[in-house]
C-alpha positions in Angstrom: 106.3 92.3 67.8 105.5 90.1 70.8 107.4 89.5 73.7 108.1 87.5 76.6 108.7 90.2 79.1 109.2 89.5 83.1 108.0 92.4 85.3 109.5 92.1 88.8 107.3 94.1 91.5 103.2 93.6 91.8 102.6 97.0 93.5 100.2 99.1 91.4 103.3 99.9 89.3 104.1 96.4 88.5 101.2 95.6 88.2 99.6 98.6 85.6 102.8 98.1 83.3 102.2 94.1 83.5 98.5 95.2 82.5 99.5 97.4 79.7 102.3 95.6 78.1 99.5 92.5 78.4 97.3 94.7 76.2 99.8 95.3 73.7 100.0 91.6 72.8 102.9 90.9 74.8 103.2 87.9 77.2 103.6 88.7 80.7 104.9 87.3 84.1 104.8 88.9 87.2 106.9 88.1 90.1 107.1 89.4 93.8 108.3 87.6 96.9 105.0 88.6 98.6 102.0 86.5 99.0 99.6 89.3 97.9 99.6 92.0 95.6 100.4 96.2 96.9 102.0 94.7 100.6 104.3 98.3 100.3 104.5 100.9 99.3 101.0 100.6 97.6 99.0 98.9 100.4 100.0 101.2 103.0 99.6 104.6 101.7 97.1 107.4 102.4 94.7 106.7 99.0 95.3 110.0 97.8 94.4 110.8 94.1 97.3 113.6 93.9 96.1 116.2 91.2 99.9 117.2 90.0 99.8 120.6 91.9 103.5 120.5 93.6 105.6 119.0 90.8 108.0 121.1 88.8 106.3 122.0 85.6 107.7 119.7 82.3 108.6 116.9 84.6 107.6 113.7 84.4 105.7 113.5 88.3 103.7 117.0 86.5 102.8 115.1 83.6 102.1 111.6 84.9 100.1 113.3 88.0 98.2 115.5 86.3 96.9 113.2 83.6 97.1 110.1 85.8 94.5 111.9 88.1 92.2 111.8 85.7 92.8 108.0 84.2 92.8 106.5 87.6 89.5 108.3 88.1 88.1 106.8 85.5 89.8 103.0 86.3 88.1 102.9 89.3 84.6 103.8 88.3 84.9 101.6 84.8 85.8 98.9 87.5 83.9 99.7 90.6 87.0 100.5 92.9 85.8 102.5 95.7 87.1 106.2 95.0 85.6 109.6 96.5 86.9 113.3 94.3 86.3 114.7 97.9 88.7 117.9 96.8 92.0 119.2 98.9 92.7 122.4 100.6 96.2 123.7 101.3 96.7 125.9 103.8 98.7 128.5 104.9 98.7 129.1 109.0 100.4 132.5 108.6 100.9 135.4 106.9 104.4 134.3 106.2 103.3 131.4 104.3 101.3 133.3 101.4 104.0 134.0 99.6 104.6 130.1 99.5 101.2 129.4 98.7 101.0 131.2 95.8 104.4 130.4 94.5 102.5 126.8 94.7 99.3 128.1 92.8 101.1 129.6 90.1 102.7 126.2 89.9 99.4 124.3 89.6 98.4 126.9 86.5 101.5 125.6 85.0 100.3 122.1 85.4 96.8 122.4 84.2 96.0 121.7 87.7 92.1 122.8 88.4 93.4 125.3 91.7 92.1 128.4 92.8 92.8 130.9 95.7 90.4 131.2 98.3 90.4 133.5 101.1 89.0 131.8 105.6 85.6 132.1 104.9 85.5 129.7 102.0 88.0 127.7 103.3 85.5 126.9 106.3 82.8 126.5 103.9 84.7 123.4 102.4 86.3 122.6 106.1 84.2 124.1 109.2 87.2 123.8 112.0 89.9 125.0 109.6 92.5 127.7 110.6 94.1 129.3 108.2 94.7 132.9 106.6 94.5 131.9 102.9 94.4 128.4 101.2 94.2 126.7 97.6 91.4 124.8 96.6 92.0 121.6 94.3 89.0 119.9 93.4 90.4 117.2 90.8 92.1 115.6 94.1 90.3 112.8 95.8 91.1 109.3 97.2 90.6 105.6 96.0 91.1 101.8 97.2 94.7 101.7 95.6 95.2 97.6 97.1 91.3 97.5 95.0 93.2 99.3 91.5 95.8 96.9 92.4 94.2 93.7 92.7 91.8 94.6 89.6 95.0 95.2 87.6 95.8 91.9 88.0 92.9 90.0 87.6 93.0 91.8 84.2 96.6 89.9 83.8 95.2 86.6 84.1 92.3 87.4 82.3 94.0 88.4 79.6 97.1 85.2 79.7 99.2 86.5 81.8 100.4 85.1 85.0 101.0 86.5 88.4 103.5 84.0 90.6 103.7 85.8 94.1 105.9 84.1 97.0 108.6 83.9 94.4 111.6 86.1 95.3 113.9 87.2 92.7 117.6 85.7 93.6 119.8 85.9 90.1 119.3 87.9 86.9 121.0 86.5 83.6 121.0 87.4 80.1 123.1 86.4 76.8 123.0 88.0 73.4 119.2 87.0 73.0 117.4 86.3 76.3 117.4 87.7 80.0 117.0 84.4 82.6 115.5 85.5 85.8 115.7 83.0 88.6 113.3 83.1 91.4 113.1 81.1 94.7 110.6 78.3 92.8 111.4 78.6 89.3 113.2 79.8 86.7 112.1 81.9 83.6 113.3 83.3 79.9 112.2 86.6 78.6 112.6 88.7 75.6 113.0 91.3 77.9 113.1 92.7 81.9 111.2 95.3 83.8 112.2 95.8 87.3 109.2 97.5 89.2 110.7 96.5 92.7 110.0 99.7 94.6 111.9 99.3 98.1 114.2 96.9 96.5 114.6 98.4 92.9 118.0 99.3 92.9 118.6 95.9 94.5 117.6 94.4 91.7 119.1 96.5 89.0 122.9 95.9 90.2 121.6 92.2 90.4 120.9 92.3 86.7 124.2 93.5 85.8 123.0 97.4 86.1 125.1 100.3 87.5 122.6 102.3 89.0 123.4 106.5 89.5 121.3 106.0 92.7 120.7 104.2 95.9 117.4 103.5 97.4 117.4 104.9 101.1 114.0 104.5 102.9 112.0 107.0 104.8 109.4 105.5 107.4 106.2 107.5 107.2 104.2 107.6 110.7 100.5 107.9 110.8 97.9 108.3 113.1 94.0 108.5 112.7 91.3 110.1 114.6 89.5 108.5 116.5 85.4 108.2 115.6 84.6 111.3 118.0 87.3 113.4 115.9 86.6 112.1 112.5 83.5 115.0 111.8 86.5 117.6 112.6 87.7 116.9 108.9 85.6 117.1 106.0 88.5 116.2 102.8 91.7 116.6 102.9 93.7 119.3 104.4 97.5 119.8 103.8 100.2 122.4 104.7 101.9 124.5 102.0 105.0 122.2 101.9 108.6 122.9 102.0 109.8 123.4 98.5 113.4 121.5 99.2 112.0 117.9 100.0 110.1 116.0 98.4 107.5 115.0 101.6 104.1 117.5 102.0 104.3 117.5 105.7 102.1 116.8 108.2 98.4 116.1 106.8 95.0 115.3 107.5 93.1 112.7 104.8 90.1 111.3 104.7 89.8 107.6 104.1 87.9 105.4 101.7 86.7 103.3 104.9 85.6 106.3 106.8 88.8 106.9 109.0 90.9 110.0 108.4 94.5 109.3 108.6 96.5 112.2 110.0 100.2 112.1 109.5 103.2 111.5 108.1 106.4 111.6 110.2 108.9 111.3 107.6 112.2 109.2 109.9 115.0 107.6 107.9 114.0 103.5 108.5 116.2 101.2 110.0 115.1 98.6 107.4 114.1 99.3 103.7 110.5 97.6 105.4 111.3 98.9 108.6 107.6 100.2 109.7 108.5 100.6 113.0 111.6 101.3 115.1 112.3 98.3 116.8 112.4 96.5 112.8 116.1 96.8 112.5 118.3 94.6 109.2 121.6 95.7 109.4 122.5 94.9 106.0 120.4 97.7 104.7 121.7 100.4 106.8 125.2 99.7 106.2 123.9 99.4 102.5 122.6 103.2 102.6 125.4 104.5 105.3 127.9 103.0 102.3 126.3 105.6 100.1 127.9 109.3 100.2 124.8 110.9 99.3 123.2 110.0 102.7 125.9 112.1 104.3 125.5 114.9 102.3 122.1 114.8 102.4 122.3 114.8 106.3 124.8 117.6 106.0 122.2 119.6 104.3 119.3 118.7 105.8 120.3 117.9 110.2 118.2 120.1 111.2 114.8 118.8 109.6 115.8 115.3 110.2 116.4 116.4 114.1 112.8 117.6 113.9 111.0 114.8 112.7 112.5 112.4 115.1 111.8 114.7 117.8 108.0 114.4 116.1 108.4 110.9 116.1 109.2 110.7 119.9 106.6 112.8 121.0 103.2 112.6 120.3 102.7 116.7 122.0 104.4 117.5 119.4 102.6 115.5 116.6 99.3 116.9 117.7 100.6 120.6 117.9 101.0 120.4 114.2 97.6 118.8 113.4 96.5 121.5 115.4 97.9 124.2 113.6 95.5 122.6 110.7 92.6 122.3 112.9 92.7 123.6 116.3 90.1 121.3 117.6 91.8 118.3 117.1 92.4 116.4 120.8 95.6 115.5 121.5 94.3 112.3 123.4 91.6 111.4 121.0 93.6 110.0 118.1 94.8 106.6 117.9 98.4 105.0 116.2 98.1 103.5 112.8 100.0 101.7 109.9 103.3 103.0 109.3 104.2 102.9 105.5 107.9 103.6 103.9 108.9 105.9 101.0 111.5 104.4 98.2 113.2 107.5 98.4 116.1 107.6 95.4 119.3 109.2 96.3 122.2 110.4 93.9 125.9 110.4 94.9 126.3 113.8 95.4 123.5 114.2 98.2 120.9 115.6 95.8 117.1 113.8 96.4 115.8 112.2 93.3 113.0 114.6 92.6 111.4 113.2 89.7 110.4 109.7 88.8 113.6 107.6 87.4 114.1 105.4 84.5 117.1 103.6 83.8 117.6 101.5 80.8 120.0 98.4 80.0 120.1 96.0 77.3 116.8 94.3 77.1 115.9 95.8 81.1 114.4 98.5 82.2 114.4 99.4 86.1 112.2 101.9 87.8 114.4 103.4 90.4 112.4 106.3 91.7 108.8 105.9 91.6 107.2 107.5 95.2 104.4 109.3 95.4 102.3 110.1 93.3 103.4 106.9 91.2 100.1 105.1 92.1 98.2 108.1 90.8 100.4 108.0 87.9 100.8 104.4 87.6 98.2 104.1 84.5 100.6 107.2 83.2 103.6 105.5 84.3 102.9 102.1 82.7 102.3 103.5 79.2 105.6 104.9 79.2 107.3 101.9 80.0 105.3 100.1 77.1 106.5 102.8 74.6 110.0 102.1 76.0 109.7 98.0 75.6 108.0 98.3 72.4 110.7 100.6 70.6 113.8 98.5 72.0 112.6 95.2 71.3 
């Protein structure tokens, strides 16, 4: 049956369920209070086709990354979006990392995630100035123009009858016993049905439309540098750390960039603004909103000490380059240069506990996307889909 349906949110999210409800026969609207499309979260990420390798097997991040590696690989070639299946290496430093490392292979089996052990020598075959004792090798992982997938997505929209009204910023959500009425800052609109895609805002937006969400959005500023020119040879791919199994951030990475850079980074800090890209960006109504939430303190609780050591990261840029230099010793401290910040839509339950998976939370006619990280935009394609089944059975 068509529908009316508003989708709030034109990040690569937004926009791929917009895209796929549109080719369902549905009738679209998307709305976002920015002037262009992927300004967030989308826009200011890394570019990294993820491959599914570090998600808990049966969950929806394992299933979504693992098959949205290969449908976004195939979106940007069918469209001619820049993307490069350049492959990864994870590394482990030391001999106390193994262990780790193949705790994270076995994991990748479980996925269906094309990974392999490899011992130095091949790692420098893929990545001359590596150091490392033993590393994975993922070749389904790669990178693409994500702001490109974005912007395709919704030409597609248009092309197809739907319509994409950015500048318009959400301020009230209605609804009776037939219709939801979402009111923007230049219009108003009537819709069979609501899909809230609003990434740093989600939450936000779901209590607006009557919703009583289990979490609260708290964001995490990620800090990245690049190499400089002179440096950029030094790194081949990507190269990442084996990651700590209790958070949901990879740590400290080196990426190569569709335009040639490499991005090296991120610092994950808690923001001081859910767009708070840089320290001095401050909107006291959205720290009181996250302080209000108990899980922040628990999380905290659990977690000081980490949190002590990426400010201390943040601070100092020694120790920034001493960990891209446990990665690739040749890296020069003075040779890399600041660049874009991005933040992380991290979901947070009551009880302290990170939301680890991607969220879904469903209302009468409305459904909100309250956890959706990365890899979302690897998964989007994946992602969107399973919205559409969602809309399609409950309308």
């Amino acid at each position: 049956m068509r529908r009316n349906v508003v989708v709030v949110g034109a990040g690569i999210v937004g926009l791929a369920v917009a895209h796929e409800l549109q080719s369902r026969g549905h009738q679209v609207v998307v709305v976002d209070k920015e002037r262009r499309v992927a300004q967030h979260q989308t826009g200011r990420n890394s570019g990294v086709i993820h491959s599914g390798l570090y998600y808990a097997p049966g969950s929806h991040k394992a299933a979504m990354a693992t098959a949205g590696a290969q449908s976004m690989r195939d979106f940007a070639r069918q469209h001619d979006v820049a993307v490069d299946i350049c492959g990864k290496l994870v590394v482990a430093t030391n001999d106390g990392q193994v262990a780790a490392l193949r705790r994270l292979l076995q994991r990748g089996q479980d996925n269906g995630v094309p990974v392999r052990e490899i011992g130095p020598a091949e790692a420098r075959d893929y990545e001359p100035n590596v150091s490392c004792v033993a590393a994975l090798r993922v070749e389904s992982t790669g990178i693409v123009d994500f702001r490109g997938v974005s912007q395709r997505l919704a030409d597609m929209v248009t092309e197809q009858g739907g319509e994409v009204r950015l500048g318009e910023q959400v301020t009230a959500i209605g609804s009776d016993d037939r219709n939801i009425t979402v009111r923007t800052t230049h219009d108003r609109f009537r819709a069979d049905y609501l899909v809230n895609c609003a990434g740093l805002h989600a939450d936000r937006l779901a209590r607006l439309a009557g919703m009583r969400p289990a979490v609260r959005i708290v964001p995490f500023r990620g800090e990245y540098f690049e190499l400089t020119a002179a440096q950029r040879h030094l790194v081949k791919g990507l190269i990442y750390p084996v990651p700590d199994p209790g958070l949901p951030f990879l740590g400290v990475h080196l990426t190569k960039m569709i335009g040639g850079g490499v991005h090296a980074g991120p610092n994950a800090v808690l923001a001081l603004a859910r767009e708070g890209y840089t320290w001095t960006r401050i909107q006291p109504r959205d720290v009181l909103d996250y302080l209000r939430w108990p899980g922040l303190w628990r999380l905290c609780a659990r977690y000081w000490r980490t949190g002590i050591d990426e400010v201390a990261r943040s601070l100092s840029r020694r120790r920034f380059v001493a960990s891209l230099q446990e990665l690739v010793p040749a890296i020069d401290g003075d040779a890399i240069e600041p660049s874009r910040a991005g933040v992380r839509a991290q979901a947070l339950y009551r009880d302290g506990r990170l939301v680890e998976d991607f969220h879904f939370e469903h209302g009468p006619r409305q459904t909100h996307v309250l956890n959706a990280p990365s890899p979302a935009a690897t998964a989007s394609l994946e992602i969107a889909r399973s919205v559409a089944d969602v809309v399609d059975a409950r309308s």
